[in-house]
N, C-alpha and C positions, 0 to 999 in steps of 0.2 A: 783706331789709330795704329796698332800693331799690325793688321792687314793689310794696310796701306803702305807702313813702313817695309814691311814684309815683298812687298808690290815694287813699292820703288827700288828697293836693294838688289831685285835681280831683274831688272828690263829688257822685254824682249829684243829689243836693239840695241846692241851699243851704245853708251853717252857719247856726242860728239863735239859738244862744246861743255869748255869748263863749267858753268850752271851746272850742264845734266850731267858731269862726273862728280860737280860738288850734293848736288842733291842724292845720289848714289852713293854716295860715302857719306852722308848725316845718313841714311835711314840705314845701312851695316851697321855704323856702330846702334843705333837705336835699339836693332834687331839685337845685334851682339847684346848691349846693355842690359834688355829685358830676358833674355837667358842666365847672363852672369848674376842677376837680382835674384833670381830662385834661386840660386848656390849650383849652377853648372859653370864649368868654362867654355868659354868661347870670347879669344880675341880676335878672329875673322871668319864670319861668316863667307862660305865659298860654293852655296850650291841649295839649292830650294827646290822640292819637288809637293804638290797638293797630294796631301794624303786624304784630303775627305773635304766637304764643302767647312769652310770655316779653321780646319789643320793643316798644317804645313811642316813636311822634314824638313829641316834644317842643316844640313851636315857644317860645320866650324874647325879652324884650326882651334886646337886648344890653348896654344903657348905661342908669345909673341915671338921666340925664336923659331917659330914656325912648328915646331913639334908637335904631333898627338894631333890625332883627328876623335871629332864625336861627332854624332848624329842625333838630335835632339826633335823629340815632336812638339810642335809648339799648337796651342788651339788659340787665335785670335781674339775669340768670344771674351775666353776668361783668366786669359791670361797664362796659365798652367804650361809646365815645361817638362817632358818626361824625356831621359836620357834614356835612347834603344839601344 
């Protein structure tokens, strides 16, 4: 489910109707959520690269006033969230 969300948060296309920018923004904050649940911050996820089959970097704004950037590895499998 996290891979998925993980999936839909950065689509290779543009959303171009309201749907696929609302479904693009349920699965950020998702994505966001399951970061902030291990005790990292991230109010907006802004950029997703595979780092290995099943992990994904993460990079997030930290702060809802846009502040602070982190870069987060996340593993889909198990959940686990390691700030780089």
């Amino acid at each position: 489910m996290l891979e998925q969300a993980i999936l839909d948060a950065f689509p290779t296309k543009a959303p171009r109707s309201a749907a696929e920018r609302r479904k693009t923004a349920n699965a950020a904050d998702y994505v966001a959520s399951a970061i902030n649940s291990k005790g990292h911050l991230c109010a907006k996820p802004v950029e997703m690269r595979l780092a290995a089959p099943g992990q994904y970097g993460i990079g997030c704004v930290k702060y809802r006033s846009g502040e602070g950037a982190g870069i987060y590895l996340v593993d889909s499998r198990t959940g686990s969230v390691d700030e780089l």
